[in-house]
C-alpha positions as CSV (number, residue, x, y, z in Angstrom):
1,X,80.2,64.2,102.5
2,X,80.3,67.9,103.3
3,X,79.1,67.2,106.6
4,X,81.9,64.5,107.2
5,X,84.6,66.8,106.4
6,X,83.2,69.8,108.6
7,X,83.0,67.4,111.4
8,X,86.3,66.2,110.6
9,X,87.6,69.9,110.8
10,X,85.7,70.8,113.8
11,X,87.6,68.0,115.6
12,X,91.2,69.4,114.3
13,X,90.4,72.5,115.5
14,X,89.5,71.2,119.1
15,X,92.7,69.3,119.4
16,X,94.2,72.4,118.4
17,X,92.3,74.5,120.9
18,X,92.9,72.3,123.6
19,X,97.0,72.2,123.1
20,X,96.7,76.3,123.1
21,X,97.8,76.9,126.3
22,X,101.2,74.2,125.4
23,X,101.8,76.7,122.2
24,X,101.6,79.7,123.5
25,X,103.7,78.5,126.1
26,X,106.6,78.0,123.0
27,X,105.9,80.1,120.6
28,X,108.6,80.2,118.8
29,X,108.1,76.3,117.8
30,X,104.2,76.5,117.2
31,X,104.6,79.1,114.4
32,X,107.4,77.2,113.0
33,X,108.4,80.2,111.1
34,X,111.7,80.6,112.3
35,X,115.1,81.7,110.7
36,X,117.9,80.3,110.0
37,X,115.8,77.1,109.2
38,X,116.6,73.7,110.9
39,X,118.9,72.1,111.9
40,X,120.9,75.0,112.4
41,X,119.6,77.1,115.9
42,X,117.1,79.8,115.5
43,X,117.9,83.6,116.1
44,X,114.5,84.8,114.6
45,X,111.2,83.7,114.9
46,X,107.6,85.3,113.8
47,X,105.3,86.0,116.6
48,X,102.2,87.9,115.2
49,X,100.8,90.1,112.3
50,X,99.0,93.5,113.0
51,X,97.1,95.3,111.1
52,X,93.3,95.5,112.2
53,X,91.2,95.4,115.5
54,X,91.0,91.4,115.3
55,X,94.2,91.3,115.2
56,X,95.0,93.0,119.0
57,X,93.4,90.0,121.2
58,X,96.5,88.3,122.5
59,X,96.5,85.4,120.3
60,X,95.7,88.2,117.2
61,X,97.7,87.4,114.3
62,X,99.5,84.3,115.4
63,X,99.0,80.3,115.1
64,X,96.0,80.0,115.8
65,X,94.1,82.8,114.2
66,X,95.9,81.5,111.0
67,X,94.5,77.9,111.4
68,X,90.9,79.3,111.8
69,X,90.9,81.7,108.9
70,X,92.1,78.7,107.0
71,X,89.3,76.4,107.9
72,X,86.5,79.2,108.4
73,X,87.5,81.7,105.7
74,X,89.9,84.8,105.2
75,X,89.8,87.6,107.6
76,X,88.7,91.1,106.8
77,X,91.1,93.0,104.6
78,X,90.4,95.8,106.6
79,X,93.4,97.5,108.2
80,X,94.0,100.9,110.0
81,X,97.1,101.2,108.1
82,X,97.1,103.0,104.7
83,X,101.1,103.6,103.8
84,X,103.2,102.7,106.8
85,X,106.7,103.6,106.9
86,X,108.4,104.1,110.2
87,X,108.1,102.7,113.5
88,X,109.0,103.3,117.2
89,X,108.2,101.0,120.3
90,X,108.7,103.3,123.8
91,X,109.5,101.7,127.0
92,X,106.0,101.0,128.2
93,X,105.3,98.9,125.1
94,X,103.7,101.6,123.0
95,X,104.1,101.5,119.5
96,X,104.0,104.0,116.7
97,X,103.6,104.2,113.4
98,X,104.0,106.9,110.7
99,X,101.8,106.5,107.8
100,X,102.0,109.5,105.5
101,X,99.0,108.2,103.2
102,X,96.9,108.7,106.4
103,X,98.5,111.9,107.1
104,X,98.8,110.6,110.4
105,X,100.8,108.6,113.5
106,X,99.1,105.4,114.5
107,X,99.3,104.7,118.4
108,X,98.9,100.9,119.5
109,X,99.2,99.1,122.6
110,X,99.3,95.5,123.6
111,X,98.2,95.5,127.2
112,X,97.2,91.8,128.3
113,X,94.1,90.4,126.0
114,X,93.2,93.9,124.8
115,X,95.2,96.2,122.6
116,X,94.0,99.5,121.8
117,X,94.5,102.0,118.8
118,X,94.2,105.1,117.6
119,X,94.8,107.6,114.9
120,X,96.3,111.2,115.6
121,X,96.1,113.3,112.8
122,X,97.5,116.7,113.9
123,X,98.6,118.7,117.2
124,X,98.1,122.0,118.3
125,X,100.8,123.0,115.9
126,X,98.3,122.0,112.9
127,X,97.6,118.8,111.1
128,X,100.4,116.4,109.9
129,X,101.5,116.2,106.5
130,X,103.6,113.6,105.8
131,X,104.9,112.0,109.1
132,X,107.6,109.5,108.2
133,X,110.4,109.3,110.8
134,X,109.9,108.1,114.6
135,X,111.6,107.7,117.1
136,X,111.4,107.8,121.0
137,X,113.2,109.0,124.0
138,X,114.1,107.4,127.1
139,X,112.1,109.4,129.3
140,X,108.9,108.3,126.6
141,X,109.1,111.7,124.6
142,X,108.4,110.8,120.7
143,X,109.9,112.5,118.3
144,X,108.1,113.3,114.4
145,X,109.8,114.1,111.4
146,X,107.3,115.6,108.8
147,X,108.8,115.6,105.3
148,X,106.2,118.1,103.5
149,X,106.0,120.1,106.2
150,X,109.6,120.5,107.4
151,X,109.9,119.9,110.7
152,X,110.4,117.8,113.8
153,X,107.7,118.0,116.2
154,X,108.6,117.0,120.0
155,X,105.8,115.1,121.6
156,X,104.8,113.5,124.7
157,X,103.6,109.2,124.9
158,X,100.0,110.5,124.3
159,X,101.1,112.4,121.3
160,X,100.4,115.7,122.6
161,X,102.8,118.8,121.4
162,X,105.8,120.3,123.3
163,X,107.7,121.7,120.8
164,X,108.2,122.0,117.3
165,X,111.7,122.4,115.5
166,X,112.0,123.7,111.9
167,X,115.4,125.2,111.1
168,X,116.7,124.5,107.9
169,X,115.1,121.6,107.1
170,X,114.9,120.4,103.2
171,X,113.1,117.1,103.7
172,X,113.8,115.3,107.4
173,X,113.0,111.3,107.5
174,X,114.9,109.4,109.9
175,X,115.2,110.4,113.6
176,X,117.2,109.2,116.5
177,X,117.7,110.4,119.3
178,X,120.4,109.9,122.2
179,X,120.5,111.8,125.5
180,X,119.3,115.2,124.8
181,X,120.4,115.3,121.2
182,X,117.9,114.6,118.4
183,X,119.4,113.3,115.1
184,X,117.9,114.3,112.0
185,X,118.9,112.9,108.7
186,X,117.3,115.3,105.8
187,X,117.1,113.9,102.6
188,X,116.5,116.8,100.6
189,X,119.9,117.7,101.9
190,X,121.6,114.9,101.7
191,X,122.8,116.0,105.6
192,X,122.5,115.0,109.2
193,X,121.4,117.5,111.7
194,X,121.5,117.6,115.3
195,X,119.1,119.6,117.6
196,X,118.5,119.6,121.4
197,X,115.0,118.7,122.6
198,X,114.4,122.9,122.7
199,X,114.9,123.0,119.1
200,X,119.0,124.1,118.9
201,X,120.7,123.6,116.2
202,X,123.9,122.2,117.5
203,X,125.6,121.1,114.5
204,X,125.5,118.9,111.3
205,X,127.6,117.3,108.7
206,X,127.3,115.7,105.2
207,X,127.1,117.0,101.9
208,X,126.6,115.0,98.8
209,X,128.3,112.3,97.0
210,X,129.6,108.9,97.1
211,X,132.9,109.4,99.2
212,X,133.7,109.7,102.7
213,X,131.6,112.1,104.8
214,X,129.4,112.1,101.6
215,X,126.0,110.9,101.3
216,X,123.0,110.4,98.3
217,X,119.9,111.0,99.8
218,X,119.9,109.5,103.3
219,X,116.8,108.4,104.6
220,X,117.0,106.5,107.9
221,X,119.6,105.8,110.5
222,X,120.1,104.5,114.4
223,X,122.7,105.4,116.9
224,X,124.1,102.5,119.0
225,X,127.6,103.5,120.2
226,X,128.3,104.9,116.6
227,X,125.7,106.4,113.6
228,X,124.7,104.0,111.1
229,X,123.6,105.7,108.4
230,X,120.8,103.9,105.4
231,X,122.7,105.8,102.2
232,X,119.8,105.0,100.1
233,X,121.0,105.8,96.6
234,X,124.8,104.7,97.4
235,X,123.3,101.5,98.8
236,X,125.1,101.0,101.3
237,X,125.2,101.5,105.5
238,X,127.1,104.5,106.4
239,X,129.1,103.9,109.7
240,X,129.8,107.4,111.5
241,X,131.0,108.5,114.9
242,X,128.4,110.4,116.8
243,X,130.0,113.9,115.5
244,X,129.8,112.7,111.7
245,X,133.5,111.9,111.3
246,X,133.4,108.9,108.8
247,X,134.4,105.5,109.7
248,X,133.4,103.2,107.4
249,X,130.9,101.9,105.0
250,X,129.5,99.0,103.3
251,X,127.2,97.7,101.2
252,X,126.4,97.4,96.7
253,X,123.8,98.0,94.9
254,X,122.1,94.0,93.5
255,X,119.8,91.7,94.1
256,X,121.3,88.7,96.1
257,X,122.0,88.9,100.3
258,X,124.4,90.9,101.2
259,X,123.7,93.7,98.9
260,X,120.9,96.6,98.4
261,X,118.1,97.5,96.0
262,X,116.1,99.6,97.6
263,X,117.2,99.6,101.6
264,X,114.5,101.8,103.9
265,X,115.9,101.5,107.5
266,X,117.6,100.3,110.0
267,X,117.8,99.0,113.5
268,X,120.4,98.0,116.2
269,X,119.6,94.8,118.7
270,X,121.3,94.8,121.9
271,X,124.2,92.6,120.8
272,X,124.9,95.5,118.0
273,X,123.6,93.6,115.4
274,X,122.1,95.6,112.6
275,X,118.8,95.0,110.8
276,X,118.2,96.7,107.7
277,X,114.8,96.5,105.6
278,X,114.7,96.4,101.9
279,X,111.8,97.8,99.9
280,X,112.8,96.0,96.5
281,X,114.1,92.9,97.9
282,X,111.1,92.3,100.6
283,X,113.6,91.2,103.2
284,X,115.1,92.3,106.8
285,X,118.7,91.6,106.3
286,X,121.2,91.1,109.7
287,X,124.9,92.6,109.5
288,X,127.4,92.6,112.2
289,X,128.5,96.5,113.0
290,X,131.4,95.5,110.3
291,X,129.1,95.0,107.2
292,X,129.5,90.6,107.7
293,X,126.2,89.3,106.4
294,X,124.9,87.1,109.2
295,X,121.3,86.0,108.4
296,X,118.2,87.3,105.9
297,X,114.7,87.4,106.9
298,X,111.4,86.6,104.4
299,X,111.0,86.7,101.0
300,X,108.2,88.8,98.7
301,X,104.6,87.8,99.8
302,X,101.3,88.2,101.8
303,X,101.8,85.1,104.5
304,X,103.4,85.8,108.1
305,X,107.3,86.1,107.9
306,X,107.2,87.1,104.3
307,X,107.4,91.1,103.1
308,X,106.3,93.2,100.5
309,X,107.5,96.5,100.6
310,X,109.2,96.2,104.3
311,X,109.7,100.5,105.3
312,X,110.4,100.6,109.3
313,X,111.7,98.9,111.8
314,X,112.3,98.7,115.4
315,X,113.5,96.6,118.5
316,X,112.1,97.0,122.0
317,X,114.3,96.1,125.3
318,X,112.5,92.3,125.1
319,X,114.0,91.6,121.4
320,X,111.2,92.1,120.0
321,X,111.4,93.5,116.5
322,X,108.7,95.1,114.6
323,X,108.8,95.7,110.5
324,X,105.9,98.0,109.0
325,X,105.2,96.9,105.0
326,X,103.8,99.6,103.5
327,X,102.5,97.5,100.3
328,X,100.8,94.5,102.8
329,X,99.8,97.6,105.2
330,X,100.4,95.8,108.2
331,X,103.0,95.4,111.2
332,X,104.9,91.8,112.0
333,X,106.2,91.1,115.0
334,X,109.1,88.8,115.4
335,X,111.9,88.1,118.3
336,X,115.5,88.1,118.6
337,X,116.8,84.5,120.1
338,X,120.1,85.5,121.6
C-alpha cells in the first residue's frame, strides 16, 4: 500500500515537472494566489518566498518547491533573517534588508539560477546597532537609518561607507530619498528631517500631535510627487508636500480594511498607488493617493501570500513588490498587474 501511493506521488510530481517550463512561463496562474480573487481581474499575484539559501535557485520559493516539500517533507526552518523590518530593491535588482535583531543589513541578489547573500554587520564607521530604515538612490547609493545609534549612514551598492550623518537625530526610521535630498523621519521626534547626501541639514518640519503639520511617532514614509507619511500612533497616512506643508490625511484606528492597527510602512507603485503594511492586521493594504481603499493583500499565517507581522516594503521598476515579515522572518515577492 505504501509503495502504491509513493509510486502514485512520484508520477504527480513528473507530470508536474514536465509542465514546468508551461508554468513558469504564467506565473501568475500556476501559483493561483492572486488578488482580487476570480472572476474579478487580478492586480496582485505571489511569485516567491525568501528566506534561506534553498530558496535563491530560480524556481526557490514558488510552485513547485511548495508541491515538493508537500510530498517529500517541510523545508529547513532555517533562515538568514532574524527580525526583518525594512527593505529597499536598487536598480540592478539588489535587495536589502535591515534586520536590527541581527544588528545587521542583509544583501541579496537574484541573478539568473543563482542568488547570492550576505550579511554586513558594520562599516568603517563601527558596527550597526539597530539598522531599520532603507532606502536607495538612483545613482545605487543606499542609505541606513540606525535607531540606537542615531544616525544615517551613506553607502555605496556593496555597502561600503561614504559618509555618515548624525545631527540631531532622536530616533531616525524611515528614509527616502529624492534627487540629492535625503528624508529622514525620526520617531523619537516625532519630525521629518532633510539632509543632503554630505550630511546638511537643510530643513525639517513636524512637531507633535494629532492636527495638521502634527505627527505621533512617525515611523516610515515614501516620496512620489508628494510625502506620504505612516503616522503610526494617529493611524493614519499623512499626505505632505515635499517642504512639509500639510495636505491631507487619512486613515482610523480598527480592525476591518480600510483602517489601521498597527501600520509599519509604506510604498508608492508607478500608477501612485499606495501600499501600506500592517503589523497587527498581517495585511498589505492598497489606497489611491486620496485615502480610497482599492484592494487588501493576505491574511495572518505561515503559507505564501499570507503575513504575520508584515514591517517593510518596496517596489522595483518591474512591479515587483517585496514585504519583509519580521514574525515569519522571511521576504515574499509579489507583482503588480497594471
Amino acid at each position: 500500500m505504501v509503495l502504491a501511493v509513493r509510486r502514485g506521488m512520484l508520477r504527480f510530481l513528473f507530470l508536474l515537472l514536465s509542465a514546468a517550463p508551461a508554468l513558469a512561463g504564467r506565473l501568475p496562474d500556476s501559483t493561483g494566489l492572486c488578488w482580487p480573487p476570480g472572476p474579478e481581474r487580478r492586480r496582485i499575484c505571489f511569485e516567491r518566498a525568501i528566506a534561506a539559501p534553498a530558496d535563491l535557485g530560480s524556481e526557490g520559493g514558488g510552485l513547485l518547491s511548495g508541491v515538493v516539500e508537500f510530498l517529500f517533507g517541510g523545508r529547513s526552518t532555517e533562515s538568514w533573517f532574524v527580525q526583518p523590518v525594512g527593505i529597499a530593491v536598487s536598480p540592478g535588482g539588489r535587495i536589502y534588508v535591515t534586520d536590527p535583531g541581527a544588528r545587521g543589513v542583509h544583501l541579496i541578489t537574484l541573478d539568473g539560477d543563482e542568488g547570492e547573500h550576505r550579511l554586513v554587520t558594520g562599516t568603517d564607521a563601527g558596527p550597526f546597532l539597530s539598522p531599520v530604515g532603507v532606502a536607495v538612490a538612483a545613482d545605487g547609493s543606499v542609505i541606513v537609518s540606525d535607531a540606537e545609534d542615531r544616525s544615517v549612514l551613506v553607502l555605496d551598492e556593496d555597502l561600503d561607507l561614504r559618509s555618515v550623518i548624525r545631527g540631531d537625530l532622536g530616533r531616525p526610521t524611515g528614509i527616502a530619498v529624492a534627487g540629492d535630498t535625503i528624508y529622514v523621519v525620526d520617531a523619537g521626534r516625532h519630525r521629518i528631517h532633510l539632509f543632503n547626501r554630505g550630511g546638511s541639514l537643510l530643513g525639517g518640519f513636524g512637531t507633535r500631535g494629532g492636527g495638521e503639520g502634527e505627527m505621533n511617532f512617525p515611523i516610515n514614509l515614501v516620496r512620489h510627487g508628494d510625502l506620504f507619511v505612516v503616522d503610526a500612533l494617529n493611524y493614519r497616512i499623512v499626505r505632505l508636500s515635499p517642504e512639509g506643508a500639510f495636505r491631507t490625511a487619512f486613515g482610523t484606528q480598527g480592525g476591518v480594511a480600510g483602517s489601521f492597527a498597527s501600520p509599519k510602512a509604506i510604498a508608492a507603485d508607478a500608477d501612485g498607488h499606495l501600499y501600506v503594511t500592517d503589523a497587527l492586521l498581517d495585511n498589505v493594504q492598497i489606497f489611491t493617493p486620496e485615502g480610497a481603499l482599492l484592494l487588501v493583500v493576505g491574511r495572518q499565517g505561515e503559507a505564501p501570500g499570507e503575513f504575520m507581522s508584515p514591517a517593510g516594503i518596496a517596489i522595483d521598476s518591474d512591479n515587483r513588490i517585496y514585504v519583509v515579515e519580521t514574525l515569519n522572518r522571511r521576504l515574499q515577492i509579489f507583482r503588480y498587474l497594471p
